[in-house]
C-alpha positions in Angstrom: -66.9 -26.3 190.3 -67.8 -29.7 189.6 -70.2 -30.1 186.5 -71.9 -33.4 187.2 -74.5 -35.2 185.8 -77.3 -34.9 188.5 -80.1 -37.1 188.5 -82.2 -34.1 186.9 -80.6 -34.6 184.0 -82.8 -37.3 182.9 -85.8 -34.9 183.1 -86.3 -35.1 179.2 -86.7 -39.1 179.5 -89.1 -38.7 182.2 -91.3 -36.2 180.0 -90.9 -39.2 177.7 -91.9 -41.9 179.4 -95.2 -40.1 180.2 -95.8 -39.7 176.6 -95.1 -43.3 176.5 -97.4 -44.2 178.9 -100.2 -42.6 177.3 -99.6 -44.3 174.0 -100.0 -47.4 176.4 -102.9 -46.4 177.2 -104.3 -46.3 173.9 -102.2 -49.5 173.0 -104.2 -51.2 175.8 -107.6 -49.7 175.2 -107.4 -50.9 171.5 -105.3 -53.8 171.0 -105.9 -55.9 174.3 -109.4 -54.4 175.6 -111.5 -57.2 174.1 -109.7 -60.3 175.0 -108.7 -58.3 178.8 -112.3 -57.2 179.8 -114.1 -60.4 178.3 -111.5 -62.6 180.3 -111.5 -61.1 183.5 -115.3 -59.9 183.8 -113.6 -56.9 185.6 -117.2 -54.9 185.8 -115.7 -52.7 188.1 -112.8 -51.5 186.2 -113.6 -48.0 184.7 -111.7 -49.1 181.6 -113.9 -52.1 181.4 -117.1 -50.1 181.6 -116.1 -47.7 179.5 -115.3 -50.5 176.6 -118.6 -51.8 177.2 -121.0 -48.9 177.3 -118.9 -48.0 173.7 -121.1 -51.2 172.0 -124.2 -49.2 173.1 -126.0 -52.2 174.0 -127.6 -52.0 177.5 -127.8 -56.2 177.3 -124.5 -56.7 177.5 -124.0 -55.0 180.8 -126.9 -56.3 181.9 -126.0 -59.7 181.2 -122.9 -59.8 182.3 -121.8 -62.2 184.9 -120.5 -60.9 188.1 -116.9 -61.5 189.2 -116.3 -64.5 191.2 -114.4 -64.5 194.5 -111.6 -66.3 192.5 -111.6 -63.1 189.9 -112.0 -60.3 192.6 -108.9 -61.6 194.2 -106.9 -61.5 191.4 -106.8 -57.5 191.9 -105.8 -55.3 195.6 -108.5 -54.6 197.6 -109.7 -51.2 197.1 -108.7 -50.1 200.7 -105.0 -50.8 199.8 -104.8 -48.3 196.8 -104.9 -45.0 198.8 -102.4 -42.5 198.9 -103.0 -40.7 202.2 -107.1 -40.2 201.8 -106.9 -39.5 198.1 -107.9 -42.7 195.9 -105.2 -43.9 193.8 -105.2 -44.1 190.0 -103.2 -46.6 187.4 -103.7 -45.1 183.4 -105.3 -48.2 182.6 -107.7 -48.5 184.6 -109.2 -50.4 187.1 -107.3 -52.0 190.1 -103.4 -53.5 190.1 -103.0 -57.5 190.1 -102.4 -59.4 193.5 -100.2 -61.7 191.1 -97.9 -61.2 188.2 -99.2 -62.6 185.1 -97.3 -60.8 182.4 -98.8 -59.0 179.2 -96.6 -59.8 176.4 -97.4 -57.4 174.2 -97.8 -54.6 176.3 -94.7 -55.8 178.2 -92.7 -56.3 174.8 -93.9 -52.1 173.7 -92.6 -51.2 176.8 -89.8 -52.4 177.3 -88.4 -51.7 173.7 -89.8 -48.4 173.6 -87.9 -47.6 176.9 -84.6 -49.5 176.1 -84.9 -47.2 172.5 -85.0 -44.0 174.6 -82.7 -45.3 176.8 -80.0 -45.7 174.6 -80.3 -42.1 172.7 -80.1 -40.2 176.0 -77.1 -42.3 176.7 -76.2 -41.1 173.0 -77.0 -37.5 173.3 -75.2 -37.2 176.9 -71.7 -39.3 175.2 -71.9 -35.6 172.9 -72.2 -33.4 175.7 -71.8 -34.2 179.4 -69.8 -37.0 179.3 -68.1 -36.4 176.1 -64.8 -36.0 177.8 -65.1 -39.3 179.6 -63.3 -41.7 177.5 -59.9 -39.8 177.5 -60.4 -40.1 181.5 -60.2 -42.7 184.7 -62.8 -43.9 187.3 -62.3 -42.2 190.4 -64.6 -41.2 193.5 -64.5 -37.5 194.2 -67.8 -36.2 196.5 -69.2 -32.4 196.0 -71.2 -32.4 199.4 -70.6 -28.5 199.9 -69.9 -27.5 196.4 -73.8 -27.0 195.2 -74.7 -25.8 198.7 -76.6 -29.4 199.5 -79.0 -28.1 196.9 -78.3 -30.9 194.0 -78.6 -33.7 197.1 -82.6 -33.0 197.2 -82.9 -33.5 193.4 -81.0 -36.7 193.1 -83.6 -37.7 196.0 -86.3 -36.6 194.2 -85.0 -37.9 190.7 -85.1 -41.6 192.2 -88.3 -41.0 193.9 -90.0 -39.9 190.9 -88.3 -42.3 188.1 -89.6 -45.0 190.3 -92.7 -43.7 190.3 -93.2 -43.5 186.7 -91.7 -46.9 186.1 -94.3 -48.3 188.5 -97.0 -48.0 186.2 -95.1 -49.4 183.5 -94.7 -52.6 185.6 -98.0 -52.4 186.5 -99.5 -51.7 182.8 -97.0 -54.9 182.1 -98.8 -57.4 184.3 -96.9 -57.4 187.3 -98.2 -57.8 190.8 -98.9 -54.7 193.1 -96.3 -55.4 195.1 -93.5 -56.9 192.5 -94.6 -53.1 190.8 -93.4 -50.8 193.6 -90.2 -53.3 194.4 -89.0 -53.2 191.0 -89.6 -49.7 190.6 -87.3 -48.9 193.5 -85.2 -51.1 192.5 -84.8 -49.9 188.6 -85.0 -46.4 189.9 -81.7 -46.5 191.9 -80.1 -48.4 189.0 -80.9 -46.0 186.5 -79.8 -43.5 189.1 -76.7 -45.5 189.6 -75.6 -45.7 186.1 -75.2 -42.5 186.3 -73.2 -41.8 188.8 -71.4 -44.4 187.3 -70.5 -42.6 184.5 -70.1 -39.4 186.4 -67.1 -41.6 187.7 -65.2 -41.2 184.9 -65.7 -37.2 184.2 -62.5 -35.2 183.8 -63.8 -32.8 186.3 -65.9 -34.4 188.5 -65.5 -38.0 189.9 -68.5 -40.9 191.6 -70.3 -38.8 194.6 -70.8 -40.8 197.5 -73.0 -38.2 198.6 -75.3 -38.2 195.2 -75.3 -41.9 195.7 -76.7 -41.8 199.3 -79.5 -39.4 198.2 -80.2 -41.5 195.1 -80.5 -44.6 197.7 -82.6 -42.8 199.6 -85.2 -41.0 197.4 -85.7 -45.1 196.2 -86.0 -46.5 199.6 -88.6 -43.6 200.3 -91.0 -44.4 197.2 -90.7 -48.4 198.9 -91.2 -47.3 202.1 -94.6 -45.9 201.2 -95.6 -48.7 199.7 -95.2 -50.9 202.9 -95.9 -47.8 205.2 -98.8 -46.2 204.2 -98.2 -43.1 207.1 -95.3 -41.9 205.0 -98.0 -41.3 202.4 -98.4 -38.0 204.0 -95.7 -36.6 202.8 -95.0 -35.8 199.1 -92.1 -35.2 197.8 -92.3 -32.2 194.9 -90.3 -29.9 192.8 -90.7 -26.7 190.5 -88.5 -25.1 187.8 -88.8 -21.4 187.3 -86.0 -19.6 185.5 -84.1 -17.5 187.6 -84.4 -14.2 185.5 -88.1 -14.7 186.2 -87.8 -13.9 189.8 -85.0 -11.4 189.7 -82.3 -13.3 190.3 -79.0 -14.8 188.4 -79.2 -18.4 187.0 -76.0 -20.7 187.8 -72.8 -20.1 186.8 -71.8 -22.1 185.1 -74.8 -23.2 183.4 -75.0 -25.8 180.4 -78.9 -26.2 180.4 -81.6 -25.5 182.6 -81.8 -29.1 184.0 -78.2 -28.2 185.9 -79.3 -24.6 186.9 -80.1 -25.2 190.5 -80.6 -21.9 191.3 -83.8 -22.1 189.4 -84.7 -25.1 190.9 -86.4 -25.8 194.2 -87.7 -28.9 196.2 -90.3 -29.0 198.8 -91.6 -32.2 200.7 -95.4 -31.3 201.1 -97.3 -32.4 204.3 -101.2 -33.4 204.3 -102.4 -31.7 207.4 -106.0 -32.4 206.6 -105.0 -36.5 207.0 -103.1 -35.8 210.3 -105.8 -33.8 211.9 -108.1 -35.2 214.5 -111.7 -36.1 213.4 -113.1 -33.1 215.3 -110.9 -30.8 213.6 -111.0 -31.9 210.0 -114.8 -29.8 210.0 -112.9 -26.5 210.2 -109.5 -27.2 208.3 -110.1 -27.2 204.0 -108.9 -30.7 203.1 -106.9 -29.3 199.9 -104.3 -27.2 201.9 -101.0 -28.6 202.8 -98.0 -27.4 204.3 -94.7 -27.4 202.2 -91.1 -26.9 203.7 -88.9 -26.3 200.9 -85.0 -25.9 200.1 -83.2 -23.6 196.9 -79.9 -21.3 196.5 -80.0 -18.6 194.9 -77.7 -16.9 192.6 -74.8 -20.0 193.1 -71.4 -19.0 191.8 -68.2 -20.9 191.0 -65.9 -18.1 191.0 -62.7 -21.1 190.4 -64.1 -21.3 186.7 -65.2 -17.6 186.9 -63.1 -15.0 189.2 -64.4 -12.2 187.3 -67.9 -12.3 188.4 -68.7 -11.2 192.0 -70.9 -12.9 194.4 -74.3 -11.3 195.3 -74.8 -9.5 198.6 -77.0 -12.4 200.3 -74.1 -15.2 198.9 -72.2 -16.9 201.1 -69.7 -19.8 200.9 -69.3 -23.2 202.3 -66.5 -24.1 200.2 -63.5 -21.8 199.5 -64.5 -20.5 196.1 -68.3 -21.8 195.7 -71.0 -19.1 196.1 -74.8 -19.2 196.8 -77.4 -18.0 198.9 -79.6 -20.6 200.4 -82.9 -20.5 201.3 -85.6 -22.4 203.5 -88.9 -21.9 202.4 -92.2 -22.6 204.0 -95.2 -22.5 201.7 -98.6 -23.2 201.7 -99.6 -26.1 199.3 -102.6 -27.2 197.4 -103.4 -30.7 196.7 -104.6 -31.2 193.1 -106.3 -34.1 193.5 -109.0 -32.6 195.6 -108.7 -29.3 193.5 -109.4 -30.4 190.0 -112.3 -32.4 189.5 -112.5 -36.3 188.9 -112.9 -37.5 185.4 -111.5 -40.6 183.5 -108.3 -42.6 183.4 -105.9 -40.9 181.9 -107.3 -37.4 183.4 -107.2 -38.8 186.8 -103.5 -40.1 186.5 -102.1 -37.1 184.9 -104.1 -35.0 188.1 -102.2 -37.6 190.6 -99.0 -36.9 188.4 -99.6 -33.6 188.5 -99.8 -33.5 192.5 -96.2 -34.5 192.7 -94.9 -31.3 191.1 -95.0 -27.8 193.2 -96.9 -24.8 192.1 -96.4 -21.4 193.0 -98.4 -20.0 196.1 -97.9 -17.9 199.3 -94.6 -18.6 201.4 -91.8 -17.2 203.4 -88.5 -17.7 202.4 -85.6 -17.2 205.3 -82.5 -16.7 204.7 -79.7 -13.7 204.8 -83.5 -11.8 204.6 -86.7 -12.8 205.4 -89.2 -12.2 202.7 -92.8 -12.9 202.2 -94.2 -13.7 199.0 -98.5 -14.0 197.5 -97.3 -16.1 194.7 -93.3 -17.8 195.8 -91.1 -17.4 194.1 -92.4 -14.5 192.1 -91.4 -10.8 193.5 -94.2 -8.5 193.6 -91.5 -5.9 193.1 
């Protein structure tokens, strides 16, 4: 079996960039606040308000001028930053920029701290996935049936949600709205890219045009719910739950967990509350959503490994490549109605938080039909 660098491989970076992004937080909060708030007489920014009620003096508040036409228009208007019928939120605060006008500081943090990380996951994965590499030559050599589509649906979501986490980095930087979502789509796939670029020149394994297409289109997705806000009713998520949890047999071959796709799974959640007519929306919880969802079980590269024998449920769509895949439909629960509202940073990690997949009742079809109170966790 191919062992290719899939676009969940960059899932440590990811963890790291929201780490980053709260230090940012802070970063903004202390170093910029007084010179931001002070400037832009953004009274309705929670971070503004916030900063002000800290002096403890009622006057100031009081006294403070309200925005002009001229400042109110520098930010969206608050009926653009929705996400379905959920209110958007930014860690810093307040509402994006119309028009770029670039933070140097914050920008100049950024931007090093990312290139720094950056270049030691380039490091780290030179020592172990690619370390072979140099010895080898460029070549294209696509594994659409290989992982059973499975690895497909995470280079999707790896674009879609890299691009969403640099988003706020643009934003945090000074960049317009708009500019912020363009570039993150657009720095999303290259990241993406990069890797398959390097995947290129594996021993093993070659440049997927398949993983390409799916990174292509997990960025164009994030864009096109910028510019079509309908799409906002779907939401793309994913889970990771060791497969000895559930009773079942991680990958094999397995390096680390990030290329065991047996214990991975990907949904695309639906808001039915959103898409319900106004009479109806009385009698249907707003919270609950509708996920369909995609995983293989127990997958098996019995070329590298003819001594292990596939599972009962296993099938193969490739002469020597074993898994059993399943669909899944599950109920859903949207967090952002769930947990309760608070400040910044809580309300960002919640909308974050919305865009991963918990555990909750579903049907899984396959080989066998099984139901489950808690998917994917056997009752027995």
């Amino acid at each position: 079996m191919q062992i290719t660098f899939k676009s969940f491989h960059n899932l440590k970076l990811k963890f790291l960039i929201i780490f980053l992004l709260f230090y940012f937080y802070n970063h903004t909060c202390h170093c910029e606040g007084l010179g931001n708030i002070f400037e832009s007489n953004d009274t309705t920014s929670i971070l503004n308000k916030q900063y002000l009620v800290a002096f403890n003096d009622a006057e100031i508040f009081d006294n403070f001028e309200s925005p002009s036409i001229e400042q109110q228009n520098k930010y969206i208007d608050e009926k653009e930053f929705w996400y379905a019928d959920t209110k958007m939120s930014i860690l810093i605060g307040g509402l994006p920029q119309t028009e770029t006008k670039i933070k140097p500081i914050t920008a100049a943090i950024f931007g090093a701290s990312l290139t720094g990380i950056f270049i030691l996951q380039h490091q780290l994965q030179m020592k172990t996935i690619w370390k072979n590499n140099q010895d080898a030559y460029f070549k294209f050599q696509d594994d659409l049936k290989e992982e059973l589509f499975i690895d497909k649906l995470g280079h999707f979501y790896g674009a879609y949600i890299s691009a969403y986490f640099l988003r706020e980095a643009f934003v945090a930087s000074g960049f317009s709205w708009n500019a912020s979502n363009n570039l993150a789509a657009i720095f999303g796939l290259a990241y993406s890219t990069y890797v398959e670029i390097w995947d290129g020149f594996g021993p093993d394994y070659g440049f997927s045009p398949s993983d390409f297409i799916a990174d292509i289109a997990g960025a164009a997705f994030f864009a096109a719910q910028h510019y079509y806000p309908s799409l906002r009713n779907i939401t793309p998520k994913f889970i990771y739950i060791p497969s000895e949890w559930t009773g079942y047999k991680s990958r094999i071959p397995t390096a680390m967990f990030i290329d065991d796709y047996s214990s991975q799974f990907f949904f695309y959640s639906v808001n039915i509350y959103n898409l319900l007519p106004e009479k109806w929306k009385n009698y249907y919880p707003n919270w609950l959503e509708l996920s369909l969802g995609y995983t293989v079980r127990n997958m098996l590269d019995r070329v590298r490994h003819p001594e292990e024998t596939p599972c009962d449920e296993c099938i193969f769509w490739k002469e020597g490549y074993w898994g059993s895949p399943r669909i899944v439909i599950a109920l859903d629960y949207n967090l952002e109605k769930i947990l309760p509202s608070g400040g910044n940073t809580w309300n960002w990690f919640r909308q974050t938080l919305n865009r991963f997949k918990l555990p909750s009742p579903a049907l899984e079809i396959g080989k066998v039909t099984r139901f489950y109170i808690l998917f994917p966790f056997k009752l027995c």
